[in-house]
C-alpha positions as CSV (number, residue, x, y, z in Angstrom):
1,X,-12.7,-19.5,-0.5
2,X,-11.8,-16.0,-0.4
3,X,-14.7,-13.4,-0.4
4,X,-14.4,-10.0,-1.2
5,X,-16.5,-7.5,0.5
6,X,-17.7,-5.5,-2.2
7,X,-20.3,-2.5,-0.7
8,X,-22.8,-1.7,1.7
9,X,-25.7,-1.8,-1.2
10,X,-28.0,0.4,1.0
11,X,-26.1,3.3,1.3
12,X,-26.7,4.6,-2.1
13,X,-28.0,3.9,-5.6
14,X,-24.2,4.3,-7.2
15,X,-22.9,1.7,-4.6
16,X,-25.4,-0.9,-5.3
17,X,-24.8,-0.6,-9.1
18,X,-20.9,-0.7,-8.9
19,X,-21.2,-4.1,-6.2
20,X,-23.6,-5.6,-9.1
21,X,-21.2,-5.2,-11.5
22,X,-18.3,-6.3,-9.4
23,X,-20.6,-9.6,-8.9
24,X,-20.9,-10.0,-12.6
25,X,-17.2,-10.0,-13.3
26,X,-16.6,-13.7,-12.6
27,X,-14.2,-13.4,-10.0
28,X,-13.2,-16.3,-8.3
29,X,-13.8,-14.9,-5.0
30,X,-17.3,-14.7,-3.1
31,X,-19.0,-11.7,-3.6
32,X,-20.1,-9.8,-0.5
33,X,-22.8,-7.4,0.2
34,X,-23.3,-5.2,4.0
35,X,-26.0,-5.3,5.6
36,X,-27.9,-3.5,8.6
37,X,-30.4,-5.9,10.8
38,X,-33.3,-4.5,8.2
39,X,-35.4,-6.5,5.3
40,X,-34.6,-3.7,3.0
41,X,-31.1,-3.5,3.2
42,X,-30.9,-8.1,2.7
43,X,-33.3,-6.9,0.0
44,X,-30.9,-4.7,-1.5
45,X,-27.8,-7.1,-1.0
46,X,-30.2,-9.4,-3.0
47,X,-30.4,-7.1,-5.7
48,X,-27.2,-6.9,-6.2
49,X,-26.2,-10.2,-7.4
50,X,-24.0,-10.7,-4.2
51,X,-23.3,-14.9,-3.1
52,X,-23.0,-14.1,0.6
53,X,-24.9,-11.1,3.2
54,X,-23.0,-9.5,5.8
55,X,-25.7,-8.9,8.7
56,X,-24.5,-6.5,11.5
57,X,-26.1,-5.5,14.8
58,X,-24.5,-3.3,17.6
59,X,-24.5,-5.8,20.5
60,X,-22.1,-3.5,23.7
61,X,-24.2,-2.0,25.9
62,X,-23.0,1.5,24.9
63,X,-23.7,1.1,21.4
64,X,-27.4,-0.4,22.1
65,X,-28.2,2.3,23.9
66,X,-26.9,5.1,21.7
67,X,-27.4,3.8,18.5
68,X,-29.7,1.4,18.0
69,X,-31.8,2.2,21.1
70,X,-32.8,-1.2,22.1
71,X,-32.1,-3.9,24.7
72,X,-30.2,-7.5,24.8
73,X,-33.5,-9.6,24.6
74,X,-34.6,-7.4,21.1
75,X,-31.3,-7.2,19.9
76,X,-31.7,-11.3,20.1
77,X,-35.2,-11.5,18.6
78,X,-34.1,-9.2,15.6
79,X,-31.0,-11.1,14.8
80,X,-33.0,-14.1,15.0
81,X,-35.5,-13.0,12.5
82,X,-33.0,-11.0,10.0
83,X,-30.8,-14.1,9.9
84,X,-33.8,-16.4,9.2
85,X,-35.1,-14.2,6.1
86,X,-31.6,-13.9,4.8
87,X,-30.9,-17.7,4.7
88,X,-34.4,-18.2,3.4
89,X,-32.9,-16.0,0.0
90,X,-29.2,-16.6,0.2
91,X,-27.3,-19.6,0.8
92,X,-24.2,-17.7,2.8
93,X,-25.0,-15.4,5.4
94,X,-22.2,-13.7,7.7
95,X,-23.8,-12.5,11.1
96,X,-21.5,-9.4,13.1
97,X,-22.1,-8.3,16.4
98,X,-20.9,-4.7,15.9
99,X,-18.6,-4.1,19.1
100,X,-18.3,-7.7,20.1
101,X,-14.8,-6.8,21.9
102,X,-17.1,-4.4,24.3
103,X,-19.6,-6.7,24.7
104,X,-20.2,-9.1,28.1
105,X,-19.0,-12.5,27.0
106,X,-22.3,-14.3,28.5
107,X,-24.6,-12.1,26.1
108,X,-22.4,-12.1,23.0
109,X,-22.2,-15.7,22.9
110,X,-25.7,-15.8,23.4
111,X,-26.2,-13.3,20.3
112,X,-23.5,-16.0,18.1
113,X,-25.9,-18.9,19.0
114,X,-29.0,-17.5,18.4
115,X,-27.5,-16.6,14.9
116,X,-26.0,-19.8,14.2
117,X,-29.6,-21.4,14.8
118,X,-30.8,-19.2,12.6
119,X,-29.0,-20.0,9.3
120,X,-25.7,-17.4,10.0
121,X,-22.7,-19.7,8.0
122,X,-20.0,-17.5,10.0
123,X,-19.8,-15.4,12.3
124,X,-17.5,-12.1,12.6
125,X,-15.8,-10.9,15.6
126,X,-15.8,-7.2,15.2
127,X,-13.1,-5.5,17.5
128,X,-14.9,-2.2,16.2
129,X,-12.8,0.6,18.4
130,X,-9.7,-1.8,18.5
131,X,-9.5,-1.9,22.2
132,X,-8.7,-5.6,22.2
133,X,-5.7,-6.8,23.1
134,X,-3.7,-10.0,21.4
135,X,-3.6,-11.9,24.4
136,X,-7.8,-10.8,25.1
137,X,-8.4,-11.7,21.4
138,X,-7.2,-15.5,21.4
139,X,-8.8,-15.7,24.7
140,X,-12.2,-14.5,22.9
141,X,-11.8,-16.6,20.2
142,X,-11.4,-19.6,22.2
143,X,-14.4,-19.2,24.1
144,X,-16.5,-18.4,21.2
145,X,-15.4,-21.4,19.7
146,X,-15.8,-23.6,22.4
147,X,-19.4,-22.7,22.7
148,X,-20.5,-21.8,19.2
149,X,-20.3,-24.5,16.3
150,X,-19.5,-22.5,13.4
151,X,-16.6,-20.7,11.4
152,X,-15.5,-17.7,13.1
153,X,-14.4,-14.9,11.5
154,X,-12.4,-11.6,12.7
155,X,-12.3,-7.9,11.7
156,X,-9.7,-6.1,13.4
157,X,-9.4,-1.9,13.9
158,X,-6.1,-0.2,14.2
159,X,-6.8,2.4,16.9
160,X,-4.2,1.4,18.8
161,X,-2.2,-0.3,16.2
162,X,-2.8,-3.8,17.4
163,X,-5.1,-4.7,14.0
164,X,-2.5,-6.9,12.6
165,X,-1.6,-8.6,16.0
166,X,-4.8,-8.9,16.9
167,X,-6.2,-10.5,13.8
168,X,-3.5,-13.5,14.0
169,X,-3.7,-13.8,18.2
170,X,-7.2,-14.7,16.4
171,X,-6.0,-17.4,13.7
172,X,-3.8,-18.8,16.4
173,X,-6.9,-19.4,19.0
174,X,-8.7,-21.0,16.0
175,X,-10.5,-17.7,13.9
176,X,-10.7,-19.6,10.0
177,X,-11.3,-16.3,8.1
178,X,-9.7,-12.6,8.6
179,X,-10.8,-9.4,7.3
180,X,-8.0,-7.1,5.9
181,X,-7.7,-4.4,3.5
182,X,-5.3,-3.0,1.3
183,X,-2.7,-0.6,2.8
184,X,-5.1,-0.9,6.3
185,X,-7.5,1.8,4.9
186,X,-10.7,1.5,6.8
187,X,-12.7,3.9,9.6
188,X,-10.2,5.7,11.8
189,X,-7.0,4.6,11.6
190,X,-7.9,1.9,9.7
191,X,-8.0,-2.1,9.7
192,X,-5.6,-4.9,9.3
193,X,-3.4,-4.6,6.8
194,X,-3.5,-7.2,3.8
195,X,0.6,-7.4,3.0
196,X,1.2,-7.8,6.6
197,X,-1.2,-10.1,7.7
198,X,-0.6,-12.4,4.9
199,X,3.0,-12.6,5.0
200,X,2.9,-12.8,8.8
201,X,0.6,-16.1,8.2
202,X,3.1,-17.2,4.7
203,X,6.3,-16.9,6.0
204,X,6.2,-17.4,10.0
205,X,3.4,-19.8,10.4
206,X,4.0,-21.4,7.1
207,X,-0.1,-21.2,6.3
208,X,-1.1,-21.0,2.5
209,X,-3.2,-18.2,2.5
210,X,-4.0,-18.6,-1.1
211,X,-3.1,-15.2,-2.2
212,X,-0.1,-14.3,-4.9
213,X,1.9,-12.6,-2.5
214,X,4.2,-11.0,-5.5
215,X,1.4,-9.0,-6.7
216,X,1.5,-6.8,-2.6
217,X,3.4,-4.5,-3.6
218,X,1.4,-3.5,-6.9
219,X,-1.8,-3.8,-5.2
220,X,-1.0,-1.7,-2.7
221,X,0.2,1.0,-5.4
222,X,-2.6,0.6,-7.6
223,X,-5.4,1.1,-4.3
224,X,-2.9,4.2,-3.2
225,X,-2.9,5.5,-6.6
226,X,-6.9,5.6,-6.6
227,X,-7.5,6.2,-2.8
228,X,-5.3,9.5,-2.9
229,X,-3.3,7.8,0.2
230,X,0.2,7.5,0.4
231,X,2.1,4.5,1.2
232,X,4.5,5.4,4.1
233,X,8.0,4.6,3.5
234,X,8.2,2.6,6.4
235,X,5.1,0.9,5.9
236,X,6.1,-2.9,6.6
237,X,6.5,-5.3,3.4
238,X,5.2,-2.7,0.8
239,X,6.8,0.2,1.6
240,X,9.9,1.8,0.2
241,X,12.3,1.3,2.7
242,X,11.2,-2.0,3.8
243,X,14.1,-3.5,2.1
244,X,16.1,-0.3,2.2
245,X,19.6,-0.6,3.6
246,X,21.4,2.8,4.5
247,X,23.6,1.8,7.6
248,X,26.8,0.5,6.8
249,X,27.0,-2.2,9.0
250,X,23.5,-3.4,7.4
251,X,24.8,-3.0,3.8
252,X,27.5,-4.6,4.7
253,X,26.0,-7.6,5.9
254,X,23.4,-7.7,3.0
255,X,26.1,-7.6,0.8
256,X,27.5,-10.9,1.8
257,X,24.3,-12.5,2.9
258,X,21.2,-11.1,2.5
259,X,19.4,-12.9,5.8
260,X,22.0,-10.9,8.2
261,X,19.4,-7.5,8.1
262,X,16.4,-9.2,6.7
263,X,14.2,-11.9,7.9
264,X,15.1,-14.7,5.5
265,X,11.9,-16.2,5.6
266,X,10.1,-13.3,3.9
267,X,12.4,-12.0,0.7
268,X,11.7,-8.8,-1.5
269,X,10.8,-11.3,-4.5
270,X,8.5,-12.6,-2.6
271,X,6.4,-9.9,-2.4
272,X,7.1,-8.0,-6.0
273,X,9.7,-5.6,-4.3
274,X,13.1,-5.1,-4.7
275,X,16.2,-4.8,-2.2
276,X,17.7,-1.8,-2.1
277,X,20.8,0.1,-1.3
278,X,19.8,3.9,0.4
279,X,22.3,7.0,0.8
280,X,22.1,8.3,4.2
281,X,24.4,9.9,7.0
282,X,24.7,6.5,7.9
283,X,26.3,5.2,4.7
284,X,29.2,3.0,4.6
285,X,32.1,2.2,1.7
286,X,31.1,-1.1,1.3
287,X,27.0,0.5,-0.1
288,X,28.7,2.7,-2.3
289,X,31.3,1.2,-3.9
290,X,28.8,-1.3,-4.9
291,X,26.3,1.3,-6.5
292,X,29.3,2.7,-8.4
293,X,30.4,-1.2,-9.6
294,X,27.0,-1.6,-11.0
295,X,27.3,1.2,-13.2
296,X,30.8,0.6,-13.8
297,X,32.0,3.9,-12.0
298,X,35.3,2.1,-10.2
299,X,37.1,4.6,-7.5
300,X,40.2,3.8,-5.4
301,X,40.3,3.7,-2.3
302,X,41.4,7.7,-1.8
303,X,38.7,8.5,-4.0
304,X,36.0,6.0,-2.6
305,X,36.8,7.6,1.1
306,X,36.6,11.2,-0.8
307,X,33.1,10.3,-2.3
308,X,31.9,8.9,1.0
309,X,32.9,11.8,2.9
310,X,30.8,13.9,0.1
311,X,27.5,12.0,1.0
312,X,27.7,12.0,4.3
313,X,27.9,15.7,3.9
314,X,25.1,16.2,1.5
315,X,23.2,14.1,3.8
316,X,23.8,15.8,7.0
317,X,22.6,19.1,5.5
318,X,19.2,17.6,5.8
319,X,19.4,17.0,1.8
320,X,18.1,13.4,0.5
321,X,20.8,12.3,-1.4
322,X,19.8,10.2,-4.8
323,X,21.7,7.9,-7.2
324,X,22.3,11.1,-9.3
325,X,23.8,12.8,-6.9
326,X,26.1,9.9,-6.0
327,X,27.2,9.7,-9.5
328,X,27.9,13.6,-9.7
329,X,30.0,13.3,-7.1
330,X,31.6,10.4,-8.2
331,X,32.2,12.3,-11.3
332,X,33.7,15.1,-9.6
333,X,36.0,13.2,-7.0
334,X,37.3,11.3,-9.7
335,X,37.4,14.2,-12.5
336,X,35.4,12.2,-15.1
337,X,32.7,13.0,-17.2
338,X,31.0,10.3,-16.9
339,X,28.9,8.4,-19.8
340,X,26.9,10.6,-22.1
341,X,23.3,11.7,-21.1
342,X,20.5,10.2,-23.2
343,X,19.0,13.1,-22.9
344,X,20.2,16.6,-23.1
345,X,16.7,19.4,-22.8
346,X,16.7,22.5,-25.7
347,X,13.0,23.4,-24.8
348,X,10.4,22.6,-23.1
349,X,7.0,24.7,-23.6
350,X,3.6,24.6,-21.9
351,X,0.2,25.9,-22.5
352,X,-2.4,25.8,-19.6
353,X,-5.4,27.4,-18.6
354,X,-8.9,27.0,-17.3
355,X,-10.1,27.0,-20.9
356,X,-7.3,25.1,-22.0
357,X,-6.0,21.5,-21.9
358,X,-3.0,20.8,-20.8
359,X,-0.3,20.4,-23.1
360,X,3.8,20.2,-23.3
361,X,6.1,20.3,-26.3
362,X,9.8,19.6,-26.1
363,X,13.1,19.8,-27.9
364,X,15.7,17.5,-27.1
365,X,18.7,16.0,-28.4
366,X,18.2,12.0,-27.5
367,X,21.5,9.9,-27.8
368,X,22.5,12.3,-30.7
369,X,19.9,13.2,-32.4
370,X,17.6,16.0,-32.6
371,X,14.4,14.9,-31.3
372,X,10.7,17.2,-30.8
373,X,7.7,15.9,-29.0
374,X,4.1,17.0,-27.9
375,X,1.6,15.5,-25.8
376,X,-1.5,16.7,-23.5
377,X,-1.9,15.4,-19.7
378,X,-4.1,16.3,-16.7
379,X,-2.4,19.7,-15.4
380,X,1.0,20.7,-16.5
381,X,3.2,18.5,-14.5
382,X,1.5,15.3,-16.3
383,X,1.3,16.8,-19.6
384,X,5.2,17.3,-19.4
385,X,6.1,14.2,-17.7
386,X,4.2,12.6,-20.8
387,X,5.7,14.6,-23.4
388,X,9.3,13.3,-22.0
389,X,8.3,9.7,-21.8
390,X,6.9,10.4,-25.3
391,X,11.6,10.4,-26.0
392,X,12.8,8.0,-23.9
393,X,15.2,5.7,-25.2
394,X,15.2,3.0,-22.4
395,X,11.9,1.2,-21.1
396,X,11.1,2.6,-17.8
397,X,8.3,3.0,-15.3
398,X,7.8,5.6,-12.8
399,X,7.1,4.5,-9.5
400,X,6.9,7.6,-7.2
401,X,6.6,11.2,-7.7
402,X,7.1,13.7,-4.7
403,X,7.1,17.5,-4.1
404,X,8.3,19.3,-1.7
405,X,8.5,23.0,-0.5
406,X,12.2,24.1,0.5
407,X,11.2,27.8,1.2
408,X,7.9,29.2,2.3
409,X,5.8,31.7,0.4
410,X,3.9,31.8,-2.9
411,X,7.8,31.8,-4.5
412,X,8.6,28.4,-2.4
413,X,12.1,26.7,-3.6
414,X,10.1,23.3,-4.5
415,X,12.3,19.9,-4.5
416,X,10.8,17.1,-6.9
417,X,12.2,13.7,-6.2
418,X,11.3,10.4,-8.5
419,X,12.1,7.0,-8.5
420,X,11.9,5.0,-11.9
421,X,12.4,1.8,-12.4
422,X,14.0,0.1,-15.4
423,X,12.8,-3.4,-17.6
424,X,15.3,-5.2,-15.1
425,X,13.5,-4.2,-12.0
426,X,16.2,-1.8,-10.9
427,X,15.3,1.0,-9.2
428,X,16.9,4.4,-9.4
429,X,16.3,7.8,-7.8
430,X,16.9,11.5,-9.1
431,X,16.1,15.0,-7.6
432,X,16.0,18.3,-9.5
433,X,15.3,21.6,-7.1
434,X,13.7,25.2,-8.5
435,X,11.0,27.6,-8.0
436,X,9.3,26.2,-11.4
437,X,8.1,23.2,-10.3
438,X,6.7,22.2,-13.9
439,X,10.3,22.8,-14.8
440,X,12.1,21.2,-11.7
441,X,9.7,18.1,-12.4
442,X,10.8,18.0,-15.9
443,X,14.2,18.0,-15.5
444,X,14.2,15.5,-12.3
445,X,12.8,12.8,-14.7
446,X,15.4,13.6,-17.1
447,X,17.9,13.0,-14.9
448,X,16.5,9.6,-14.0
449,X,15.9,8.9,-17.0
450,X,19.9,9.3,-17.6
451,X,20.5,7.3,-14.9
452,X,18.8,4.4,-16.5
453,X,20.7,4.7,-19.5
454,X,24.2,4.9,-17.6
455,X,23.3,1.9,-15.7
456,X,22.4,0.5,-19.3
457,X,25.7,1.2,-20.9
């Protein structure tokens, strides 16, 4: 069963009250509560409604002797009398030897036993700087579980980026339970990363993890959304590019089979994202003249090679190049107009202010008629990104929003780029540049927002 590690109870009175209601919410997941090696802390955990305590105790040398201040034979007394008290109340207990990778192998399996007789239910494998090596971990994990009888578990730090690696090195030598989180947040550089690890075990050791991989991606935006941490492009499974295809030999290949630059056994559906088609210096004919197909924009050859050229250009310039920019030079290679906007902007106002909330009105003409809209937000930015949504003819959803400084200086060029995605799941991207960046905001949405309703027509 999966079990969700909700707090550290202990460490304040707000904590314990939001792990109590997290316990009450009927999840159908254990509920976890952290403990230290103390009575009151188990006490608290109790408190809190949680099904299963999670005991720690620093067991290395170094961290008995600067933290804790105490030597193997108490460090074995105390675990052997938390434990105990815990079981008596709780019917899961999870027992941690804080540092267990640092730790001589003779004295941590000693700790694991005297646990286990206890009343501990699992045991954890803390590799708590992340100093452990794959090939080290499985070795680890074998030992302990050829001299301990009872369910290991593992929890992985990324110090030195081996988290992920480290944690399956640990399924494969036998570890039953891993502990991830969302997007690797954690201490430092974080811990094993959730997506990873559980496509890792889904799709190349065929394991059933239990979890509904096509919500990742989501998850991972909804936790980076809150946490105030952004998702790296190149972040593996969830991030933007990680079905992003700029070269031209790649899109070429994807094009005609989508296993040539991808791993097959791990597809974008899988994991609730979608493939993608990016315009780089790299960009080949084949890319673009399929971005222009799907929204029926349908160049000769001449102008195809003209259009490439154009990107590659733009590109090299050190500009991201988005779909609008594509389709602007599409339009001007080929001399068209192109499909008319869904949008065209006659005013836009806002009010702000310390004593003032927020707000945006806006005049626009929306597919040919005269349209006016008002709506508040959390700073100006929001407030006019809601007032436009407040217009928009085609369902979409933003995905990402980004500013940039061009120029430096309190009258810094800024560059806003978005990505929207429409009710078919396709994704577009639009830019707009200015020293207003309310304004440069404003209008890059519009212009996504245009794009979506090209592709529509």
């Amino acid at each position: 069963m999966h079990t969700i590690e909700a707090g550290f109870p202990a460490s304040s009175p707000a904590e314990a009250a939001s792990i109590k209601q997290i316990a009450s919410e009927g999840l159908q997941a254990l509920i976890c509560g952290l403990s230290r090696s103390l009575k009151s802390d188990v006490d608290r955990c109790l408190d809190s409604n949680v099904d299963m305590i999670h005991i720690f105790i620093p067991t290395s040398e170094i961290q008995r002797t600067y933290t804790i201040r105490k030597s193997h034979s108490e460090v074995l007394e105390i675990t052997g009398e938390i434990i105990s008290y815990a079981k008596d109340h709780c019917r899961e207990v999870m027992f941690s030897a804080m540092d267990a990778t640092r730790t001589e192998p003779d004295k941590l399996i000693e700790v694991y036993q005297t646990a286990v007789n206890a009343g501990a239910t699992v045991i954890n494998v803390p590799d708590t700087v992340g100093i452990m090596p794959p090939s080290g971990m499985k070795d680890l994990i074998s030992r302990i579980r050829q001299e301990v009888n009872c369910p290991i578990d593992v929890h992985c730090h990324n110090d030195f980026g081996l988290a992920v690696a480290g944690t399956i090195s640990a399924v494969e030598a036998g570890a039953s339970q891993v502990q991830v989180t969302v997007n690797g947040i954690g201490e430092r550089a974080g811990n094993a990363d959730l997506a990873q690890t559980t496509m890792i075990l889904e799709s190349i050791y065929g394991i059933d993890t239990g979890i509904t991989t096509e919500k990742l991606v989501e998850t991972s935006h909804i936790v980076s959304h809150h946490s105030g941490i952004p998702i790296p492009d190149i972040q593996p499974v969830v991030g933007d590019n990680a079905f992003a295809h700029e070269s031209g030999i790649h899109s070429q290949g994807v094009l005609a089979n989508s296993s040539t630059f991808e791993p097959g056994i791990m597809t974008p559906e899988m994991v609730g994202q979608r493939r993608r088609l990016k315009l780089g210096k790299h960009v080949g004919r084949h890319a673009i003249r399929q971005m222009l197909t799907e929204v029926k924009i349908e160049p000769d050859d001449d102008a195809l090679d003209e259009i490439v050229k154009k990107v590659k250009q733009l590109s090299s310039q050190g500009k991201q190049v988005t779909d609008n920019d594509l389709y602007q030079i599409a339009d001007s290679v080929m001399g068209t107009i192109g499909i008319d906007k869904a949008i065209m902007l006659s005013d836009i106002t806002i009010i702000t202010g310390n004593n003032a909330i927020p707000t945006a009105s806006i005049r626009a003409e929306v597919c040919g008629s005269a349209k006016t809209f008002c709506s508040t937000g959390n700073g100006p930015i929001d407030a006019a990104m809601k007032t436009i949504m407040g217009i928009v003819p085609d369902k979409i959803v933003l995905k990402k929003f980004n500013i940039a400084s061009i120029s430096g200086g309190t009258d810094a060029i800024g560059n806003v780029t978005i990505t929207v995605q429409d009710e078919h799941g396709r994704i577009f991207d639009a830019s707009s540049s200015g020293g207003d960046v309310v304004l440069a905001s404003a209008e890059a949405l519009i212009n996504a927002i245009n794009l979506v309703h090209r592709a529509n027509q």
